[in-house]
C-alpha positions as a Markdown table, in Angstrom:
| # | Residue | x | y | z |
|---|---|---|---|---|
| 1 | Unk | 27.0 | 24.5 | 22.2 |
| 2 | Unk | 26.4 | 26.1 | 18.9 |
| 3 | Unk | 24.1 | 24.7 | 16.4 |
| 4 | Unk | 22.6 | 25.6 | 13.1 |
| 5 | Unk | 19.7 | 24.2 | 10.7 |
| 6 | Unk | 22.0 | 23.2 | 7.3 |
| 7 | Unk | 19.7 | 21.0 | 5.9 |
| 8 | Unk | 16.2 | 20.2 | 5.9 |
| 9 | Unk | 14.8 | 17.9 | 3.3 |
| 10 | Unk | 12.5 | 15.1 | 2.8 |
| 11 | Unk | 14.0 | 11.4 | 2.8 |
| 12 | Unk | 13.2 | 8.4 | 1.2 |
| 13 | Unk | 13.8 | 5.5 | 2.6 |
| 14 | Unk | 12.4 | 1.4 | 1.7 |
| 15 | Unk | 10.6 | 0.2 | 5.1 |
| 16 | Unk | 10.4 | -2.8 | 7.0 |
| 17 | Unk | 8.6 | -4.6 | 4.9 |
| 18 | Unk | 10.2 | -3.3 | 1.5 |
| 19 | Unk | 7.7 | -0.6 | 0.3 |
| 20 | Unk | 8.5 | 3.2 | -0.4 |
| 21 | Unk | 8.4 | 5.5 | 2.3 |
| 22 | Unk | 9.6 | 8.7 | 3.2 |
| 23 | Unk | 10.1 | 11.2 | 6.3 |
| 24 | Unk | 11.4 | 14.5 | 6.8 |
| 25 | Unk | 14.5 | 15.0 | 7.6 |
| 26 | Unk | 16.3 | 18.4 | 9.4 |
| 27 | Unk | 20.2 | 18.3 | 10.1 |
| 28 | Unk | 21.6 | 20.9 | 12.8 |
| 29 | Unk | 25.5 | 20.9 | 12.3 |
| 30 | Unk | 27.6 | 22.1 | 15.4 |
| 31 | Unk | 29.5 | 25.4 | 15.3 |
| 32 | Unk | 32.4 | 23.5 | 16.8 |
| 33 | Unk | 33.7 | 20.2 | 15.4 |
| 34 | Unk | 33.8 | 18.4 | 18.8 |
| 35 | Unk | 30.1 | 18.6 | 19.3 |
| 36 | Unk | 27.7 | 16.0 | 17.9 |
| 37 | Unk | 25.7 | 16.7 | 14.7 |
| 38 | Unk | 22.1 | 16.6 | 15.6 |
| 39 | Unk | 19.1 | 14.8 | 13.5 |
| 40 | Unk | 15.4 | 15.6 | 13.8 |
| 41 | Unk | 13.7 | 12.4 | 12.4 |
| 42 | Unk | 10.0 | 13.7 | 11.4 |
| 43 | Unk | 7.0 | 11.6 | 10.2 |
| 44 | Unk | 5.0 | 12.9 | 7.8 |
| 45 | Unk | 1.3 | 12.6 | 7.5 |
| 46 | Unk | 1.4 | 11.5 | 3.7 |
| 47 | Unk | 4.0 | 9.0 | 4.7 |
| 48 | Unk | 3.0 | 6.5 | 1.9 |
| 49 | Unk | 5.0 | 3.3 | 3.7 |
| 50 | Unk | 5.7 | 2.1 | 7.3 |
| 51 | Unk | 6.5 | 4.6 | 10.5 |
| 52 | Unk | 10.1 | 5.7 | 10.9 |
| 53 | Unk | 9.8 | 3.9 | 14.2 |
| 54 | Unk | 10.4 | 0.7 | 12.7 |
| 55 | Unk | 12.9 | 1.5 | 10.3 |
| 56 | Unk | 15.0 | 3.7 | 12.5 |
| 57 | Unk | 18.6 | 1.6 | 11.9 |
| 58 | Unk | 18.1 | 2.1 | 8.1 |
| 59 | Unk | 17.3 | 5.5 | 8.1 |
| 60 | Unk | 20.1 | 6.7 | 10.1 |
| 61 | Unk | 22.0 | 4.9 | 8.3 |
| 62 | Unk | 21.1 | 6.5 | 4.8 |
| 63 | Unk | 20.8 | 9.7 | 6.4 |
| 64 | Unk | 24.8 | 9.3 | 7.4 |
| 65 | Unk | 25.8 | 8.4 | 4.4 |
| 66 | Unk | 23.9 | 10.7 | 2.4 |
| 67 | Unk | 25.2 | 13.6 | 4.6 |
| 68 | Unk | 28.5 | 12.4 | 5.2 |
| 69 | Unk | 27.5 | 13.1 | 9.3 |
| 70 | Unk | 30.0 | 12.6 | 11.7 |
| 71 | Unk | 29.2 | 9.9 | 14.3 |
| 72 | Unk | 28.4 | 9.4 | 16.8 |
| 73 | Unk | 25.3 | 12.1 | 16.3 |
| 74 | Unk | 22.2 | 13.0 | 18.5 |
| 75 | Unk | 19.3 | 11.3 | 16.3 |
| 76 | Unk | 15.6 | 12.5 | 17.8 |
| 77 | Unk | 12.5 | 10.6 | 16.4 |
| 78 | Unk | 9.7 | 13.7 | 16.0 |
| 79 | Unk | 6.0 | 12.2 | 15.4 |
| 80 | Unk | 3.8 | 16.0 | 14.8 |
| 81 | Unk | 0.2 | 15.9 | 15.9 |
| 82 | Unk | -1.0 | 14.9 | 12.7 |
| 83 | Unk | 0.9 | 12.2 | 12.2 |
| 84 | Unk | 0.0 | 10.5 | 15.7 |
| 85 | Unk | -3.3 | 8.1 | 16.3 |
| 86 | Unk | -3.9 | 10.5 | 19.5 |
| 87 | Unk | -3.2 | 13.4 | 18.3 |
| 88 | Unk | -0.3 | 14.4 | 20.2 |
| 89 | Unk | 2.8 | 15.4 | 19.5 |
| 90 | Unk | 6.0 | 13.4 | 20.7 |
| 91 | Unk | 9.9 | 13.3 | 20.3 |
| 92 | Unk | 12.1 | 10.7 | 21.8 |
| 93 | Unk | 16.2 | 10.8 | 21.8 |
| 94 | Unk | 17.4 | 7.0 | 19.7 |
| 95 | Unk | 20.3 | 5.7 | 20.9 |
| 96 | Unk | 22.0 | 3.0 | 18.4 |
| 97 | Unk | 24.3 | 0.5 | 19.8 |
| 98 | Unk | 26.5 | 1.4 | 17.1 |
| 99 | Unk | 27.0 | 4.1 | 14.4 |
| 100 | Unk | 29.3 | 1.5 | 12.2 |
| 101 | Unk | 27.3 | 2.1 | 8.5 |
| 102 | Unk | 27.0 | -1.5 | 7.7 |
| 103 | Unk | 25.8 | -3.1 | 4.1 |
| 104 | Unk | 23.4 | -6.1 | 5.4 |
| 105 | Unk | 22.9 | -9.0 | 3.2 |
| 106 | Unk | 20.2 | -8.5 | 0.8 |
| 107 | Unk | 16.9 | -8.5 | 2.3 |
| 108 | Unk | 14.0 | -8.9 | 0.2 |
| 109 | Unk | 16.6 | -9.2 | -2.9 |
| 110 | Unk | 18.3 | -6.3 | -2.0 |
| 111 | Unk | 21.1 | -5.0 | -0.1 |
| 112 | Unk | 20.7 | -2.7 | 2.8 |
| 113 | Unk | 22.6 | -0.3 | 4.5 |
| 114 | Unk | 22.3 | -0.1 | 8.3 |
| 115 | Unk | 23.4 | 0.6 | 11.9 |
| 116 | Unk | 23.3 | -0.7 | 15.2 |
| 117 | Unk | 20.4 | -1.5 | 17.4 |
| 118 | Unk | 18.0 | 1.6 | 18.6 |
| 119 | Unk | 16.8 | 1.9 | 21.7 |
| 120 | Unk | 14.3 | 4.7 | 22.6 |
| 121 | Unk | 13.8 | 7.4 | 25.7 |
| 122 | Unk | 10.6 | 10.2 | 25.4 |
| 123 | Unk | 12.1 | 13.6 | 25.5 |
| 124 | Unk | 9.8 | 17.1 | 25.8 |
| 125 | Unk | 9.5 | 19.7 | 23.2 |
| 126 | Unk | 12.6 | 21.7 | 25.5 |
| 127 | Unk | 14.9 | 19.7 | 25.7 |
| 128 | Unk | 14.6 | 19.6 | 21.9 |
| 129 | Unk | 15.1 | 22.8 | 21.5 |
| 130 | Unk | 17.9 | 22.7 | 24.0 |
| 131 | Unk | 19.7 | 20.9 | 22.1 |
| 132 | Unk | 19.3 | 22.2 | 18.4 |
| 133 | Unk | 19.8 | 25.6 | 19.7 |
| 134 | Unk | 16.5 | 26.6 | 17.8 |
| 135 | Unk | 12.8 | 26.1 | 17.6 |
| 136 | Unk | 11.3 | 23.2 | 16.2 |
């Protein structure tokens, strides 16, 4: 299961409550079409709005669109050291109940684009790289 890094950028995105935010973002495409795209999800210490944990749906969602990703893809939540109240570095594999892009009605006077419900499960630093085919 080949993969390679084809993008790596930083994303902005509005957060729950409606302010500017932004998080990086890394895309690993698959060598062969059957295999899932996979998404590293990164927050970043200057991250001027709310965590990526709590706007999960919406950045996946722009992040598909943006990209034009294939679904379903393997979307992993990274938090580095410095970006964490203990200091420690964590990743954890985000399932969505589905990847249907969806435009919700406005919110805050705006329209949003999202997908299903996430649900969460820790992963280790290997299994990371297991999957991407690369460090991280």
């Amino acid at each position: 299961m080949g993969q390679h890094l084809a993008s790596d950028y930083i994303h902005p995105y509005k957060d729950a409550g409606g302010s500017a935010a932004r998080c990086r973002v890394r895309i690993y495409l698959p060598d062969d079409v059957r295999d899932a795209p996979v998404v590293v999800c990164s927050e970043v210490p200057n991250n001027p709005g709310g965590s990526i944990i709590n706007s999960a749906e919406v950045i996946a969602a722009g992040v598909i669109q943006a990209n034009e990703l294939s679904t379903p893809l393997v979307w992993i939540e990274h938090r580095p050291e410095e970006s964490t109240d203990a200091g420690e570095e964590t990743f954890e594999l985000v399932v969505f109940s589905s990847y249907e892009v969806e435009e919700r009605a406005p919110y805050l006077g705006e329209t949003r684009a999202w997908i299903g419900d996430a649900t969460w499960k820790r992963l280790d630093r290997t299994s990371v790289v297991i999957l991407v085919g690369d460090k991280v």
